[in-house]
KOLDOPA-412634 format. One record per residue (C-alpha): residue in three letters; residue number from 1; x, y, z. Coordinates in steps of 0.2 Angstrom, whole numbers, plus 5000, padded with zeros to 4 digits. Example, Ala and Ser with C-alpha at 12.3 -4.5 7.8 and 13.67 -1.06 7.14 Angstrom:
<rs>
{'ala',1,{5062,4978,5039}}
{'ser',2,{5068,4995,5036}}
</rs>
This chain:
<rs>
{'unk',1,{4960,4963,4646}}
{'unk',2,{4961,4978,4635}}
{'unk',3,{4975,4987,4626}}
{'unk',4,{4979,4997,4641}}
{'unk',5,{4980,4983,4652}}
{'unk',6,{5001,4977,4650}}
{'unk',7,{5010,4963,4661}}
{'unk',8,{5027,4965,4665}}
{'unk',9,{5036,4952,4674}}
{'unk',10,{5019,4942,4678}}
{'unk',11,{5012,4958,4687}}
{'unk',12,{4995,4965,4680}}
{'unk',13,{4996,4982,4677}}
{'unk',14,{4982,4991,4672}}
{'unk',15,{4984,5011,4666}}
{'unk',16,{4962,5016,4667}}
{'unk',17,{4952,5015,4682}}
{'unk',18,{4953,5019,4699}}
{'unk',19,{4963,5012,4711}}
{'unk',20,{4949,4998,4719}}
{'unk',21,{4940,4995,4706}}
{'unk',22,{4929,5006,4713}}
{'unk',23,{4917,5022,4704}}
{'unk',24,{4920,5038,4710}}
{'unk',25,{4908,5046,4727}}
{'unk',26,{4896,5059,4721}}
{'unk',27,{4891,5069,4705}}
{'unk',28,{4902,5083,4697}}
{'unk',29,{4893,5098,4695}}
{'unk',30,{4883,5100,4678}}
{'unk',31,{4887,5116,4667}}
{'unk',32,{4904,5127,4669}}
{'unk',33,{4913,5132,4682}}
{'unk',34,{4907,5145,4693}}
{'unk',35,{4924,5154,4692}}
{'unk',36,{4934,5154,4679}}
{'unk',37,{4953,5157,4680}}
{'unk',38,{4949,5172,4666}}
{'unk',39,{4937,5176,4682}}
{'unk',40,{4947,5176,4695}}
{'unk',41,{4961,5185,4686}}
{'unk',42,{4948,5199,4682}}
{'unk',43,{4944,5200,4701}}
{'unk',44,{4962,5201,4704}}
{'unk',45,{4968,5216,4692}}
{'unk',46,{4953,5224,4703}}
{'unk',47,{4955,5221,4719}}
{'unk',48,{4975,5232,4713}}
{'unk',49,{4964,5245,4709}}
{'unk',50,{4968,5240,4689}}
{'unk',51,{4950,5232,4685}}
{'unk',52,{4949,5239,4667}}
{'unk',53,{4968,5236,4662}}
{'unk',54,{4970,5225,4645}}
{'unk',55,{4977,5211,4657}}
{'unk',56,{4978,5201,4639}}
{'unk',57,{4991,5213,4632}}
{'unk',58,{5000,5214,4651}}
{'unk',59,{5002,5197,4653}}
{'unk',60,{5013,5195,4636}}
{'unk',61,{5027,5208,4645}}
{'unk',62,{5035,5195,4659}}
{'unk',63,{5042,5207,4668}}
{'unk',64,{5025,5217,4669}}
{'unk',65,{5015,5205,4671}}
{'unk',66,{5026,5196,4686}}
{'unk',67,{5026,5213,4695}}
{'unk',68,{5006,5216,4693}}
{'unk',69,{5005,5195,4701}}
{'unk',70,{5018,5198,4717}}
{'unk',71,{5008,5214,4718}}
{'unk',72,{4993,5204,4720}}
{'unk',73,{5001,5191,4730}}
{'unk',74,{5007,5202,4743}}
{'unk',75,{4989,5207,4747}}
{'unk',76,{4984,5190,4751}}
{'unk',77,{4998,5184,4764}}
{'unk',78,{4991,5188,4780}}
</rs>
């Protein structure tokens, strides 16, 4: 095996793959995601009424910026 194949102890361990042996089910999506986190902060500083803030600068004040998220937070718990 390969470099990243090691046995310890007469146990063959293996550190890439999938458990299996198996390939994964399915195709990922070509392209970018559809939603960004950038995005999704964007949607959230606007759903607070604060859509054209400099959420950038905000986010470099902690104590701002933890406000402006349990402010967003607290509209999402139903």
């Amino acid at each position: 095996m390969g470099g990243a194949c090691n046995a310890y102890g007469g146990e063959q361990r293996c550190t890439h793959g999938l458990e299996g042996g198996g390939e994964p089910e399915g195709k990922r999506p070509l392209g970018r995601p559809w939603r960004r986190w950038e995005n999704n902060i964007k949607m959230d500083l606007h759903e607070v009424g604060r859509g054209r803030m400099d959420w950038i600068g905000l986010a470099q004040d902690r104590d701002r910026w933890g406000a402006l998220v349990n402010a967003v937070m607290s509209l999402r718990v139903p």
